[in-house]
N, C-alpha and C positions, 0 to 999 in steps of 0.2 A: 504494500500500500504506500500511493508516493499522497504524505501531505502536502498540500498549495495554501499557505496562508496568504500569498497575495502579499506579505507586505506592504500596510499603507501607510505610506507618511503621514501624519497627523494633520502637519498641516495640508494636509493631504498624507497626512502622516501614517500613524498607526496603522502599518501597513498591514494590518490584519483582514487584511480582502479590498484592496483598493481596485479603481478601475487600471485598466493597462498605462503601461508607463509609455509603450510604442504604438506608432500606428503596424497597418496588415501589413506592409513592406519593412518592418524592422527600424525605419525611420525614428530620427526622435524630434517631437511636434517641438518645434517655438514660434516666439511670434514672428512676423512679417517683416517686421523694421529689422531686429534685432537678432541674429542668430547667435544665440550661449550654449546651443546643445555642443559646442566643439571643446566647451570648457567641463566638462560633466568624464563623472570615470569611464574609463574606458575596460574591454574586455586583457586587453594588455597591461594595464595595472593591476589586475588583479593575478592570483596564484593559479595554476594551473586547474581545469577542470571544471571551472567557473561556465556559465554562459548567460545570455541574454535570457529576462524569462519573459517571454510573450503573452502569458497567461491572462485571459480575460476577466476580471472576475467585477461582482459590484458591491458596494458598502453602502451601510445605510446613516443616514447624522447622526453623526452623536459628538460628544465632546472631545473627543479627539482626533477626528479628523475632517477634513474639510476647510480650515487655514487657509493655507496657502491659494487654494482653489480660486478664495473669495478678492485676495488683495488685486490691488490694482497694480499694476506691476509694467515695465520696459518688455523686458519679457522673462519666456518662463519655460522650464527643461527638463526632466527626469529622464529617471533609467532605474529598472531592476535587474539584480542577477540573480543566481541561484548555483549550488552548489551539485553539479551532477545530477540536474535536475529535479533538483529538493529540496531540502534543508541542507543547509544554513542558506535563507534569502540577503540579499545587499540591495537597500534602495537607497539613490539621492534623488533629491528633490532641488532645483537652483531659480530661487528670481534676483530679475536685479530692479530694483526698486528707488524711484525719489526718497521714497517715504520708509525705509531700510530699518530703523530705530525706530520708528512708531508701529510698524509693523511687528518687530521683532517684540515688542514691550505687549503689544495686544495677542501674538499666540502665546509668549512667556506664562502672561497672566492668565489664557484659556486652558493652557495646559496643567500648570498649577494649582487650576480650580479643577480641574479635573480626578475622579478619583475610582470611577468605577465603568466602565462605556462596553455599547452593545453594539456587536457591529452582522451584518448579515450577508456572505459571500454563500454562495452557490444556491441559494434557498436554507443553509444551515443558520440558524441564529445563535451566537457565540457572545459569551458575556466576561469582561476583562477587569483587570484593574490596573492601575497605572502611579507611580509615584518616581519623586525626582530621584537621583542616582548623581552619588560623586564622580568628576570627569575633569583633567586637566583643561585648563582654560585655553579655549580656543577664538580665534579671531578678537573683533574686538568687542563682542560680548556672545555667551555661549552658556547653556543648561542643558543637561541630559536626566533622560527618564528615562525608568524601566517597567515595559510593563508586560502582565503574564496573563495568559488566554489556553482555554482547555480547546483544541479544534478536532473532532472526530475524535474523540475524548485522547487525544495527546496532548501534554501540557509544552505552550512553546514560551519561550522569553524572547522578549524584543528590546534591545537598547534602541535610544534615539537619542540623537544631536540636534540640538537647533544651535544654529550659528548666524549669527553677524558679523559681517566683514565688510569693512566701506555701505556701501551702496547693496551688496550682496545678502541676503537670505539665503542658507547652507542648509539642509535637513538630511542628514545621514540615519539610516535605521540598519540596524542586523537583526534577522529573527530567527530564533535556534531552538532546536527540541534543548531538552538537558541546560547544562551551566549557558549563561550568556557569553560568547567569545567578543569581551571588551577589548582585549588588545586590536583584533579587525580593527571593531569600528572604531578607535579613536587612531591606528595607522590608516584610516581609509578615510577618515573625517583632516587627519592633519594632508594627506595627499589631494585632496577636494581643494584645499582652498589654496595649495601651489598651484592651480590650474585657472584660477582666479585673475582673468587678464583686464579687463576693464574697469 
């Protein structure tokens, strides 16, 4: 049995059954003016076995995810991977923003009120909790959360980063059956924001 949590980034987050990161050609959407999908990780950054995860799936509102979705933004980027096609998932999420620190202040504070969220991938309804998690300081402001969800009754842990960096909104997620693997996501969250070119 292959679990798909989908990781959703909260803010668009809580990757626990978000919609696809890519379109049907493998592409990654941004906007029109502005192309950042080039600044986003790539299959080459990561360790070997990794790939693209194309997986479709849909989430329903809740307080953890949907952020990013809503801000108004230059433009806007993701990507998820997966681990041999499973567990451990890797998503980023990237906008770049006028409004960067009032943005980053308004998911901070959404996240933070957050404490227990329902989210709904394939027709399954899954019920989580979520609280913040110590993480070296990243960019020029940054909080991480960990939150844990029972899906097709396996229990997964999900670290997340939200970062600010200049003009930049960063949202790194890892999501893993068993122990959380925080060294990834904070070597995969400090490799995001080298790539950070505008």
């Amino acid at each position: 049995m292959v679990i798909r949590i989908g990781i959703a980034l909260t803010a668009g987050l809580l990757f626990v059954g978000v919609a696809s990161i890519t379109n049907a050609n493998g592409d990654i959407p941004t906007s029109p003016t502005t192309n950042i999908g080039s600044q986003l990780l790539t299959l080459s950054d990561l360790p070997a076995l990794w790939s693209v995860d194309h997986y479709k799936q849909t989430t329903s509102k809740s307080c953890d995810s949907g952020s990013f979705s809503n801000l108004r933004a230059i433009a806007k980027a993701h990507v998820i991977f997966d681990y041999q096609n499973g567990l451990p998932e890797l998503g980023e999420q990237l906008v770049l923003s006028k409004s960067a620190p009032s943005a980053y202040a308004a998911i901070s504070h959404r996240l933070n009120s957050c404490h227990k969220f329902t989210e709904v991938a394939g027709g399954q309804i899954d019920h989580g909790t979520i609280s913040g998690m110590s993480a070296p300081k990243f960019g020029n402001q940054s909080t991480a959360y960990e939150a844990s969800v029972v899906v097709e009754g396996v229990p997964i842990k999900e670290g997340i980063i939200l970062v600010r960096d200049g003009r930049y909104l960063v949202e790194l997620a890892v999501g893993s059956k068993g122990a959380l693997d925080t060294g990834l996501l904070h070597r995969m969250t400090s490799l995001a924001l080298t790539k950070l070119t505008i």
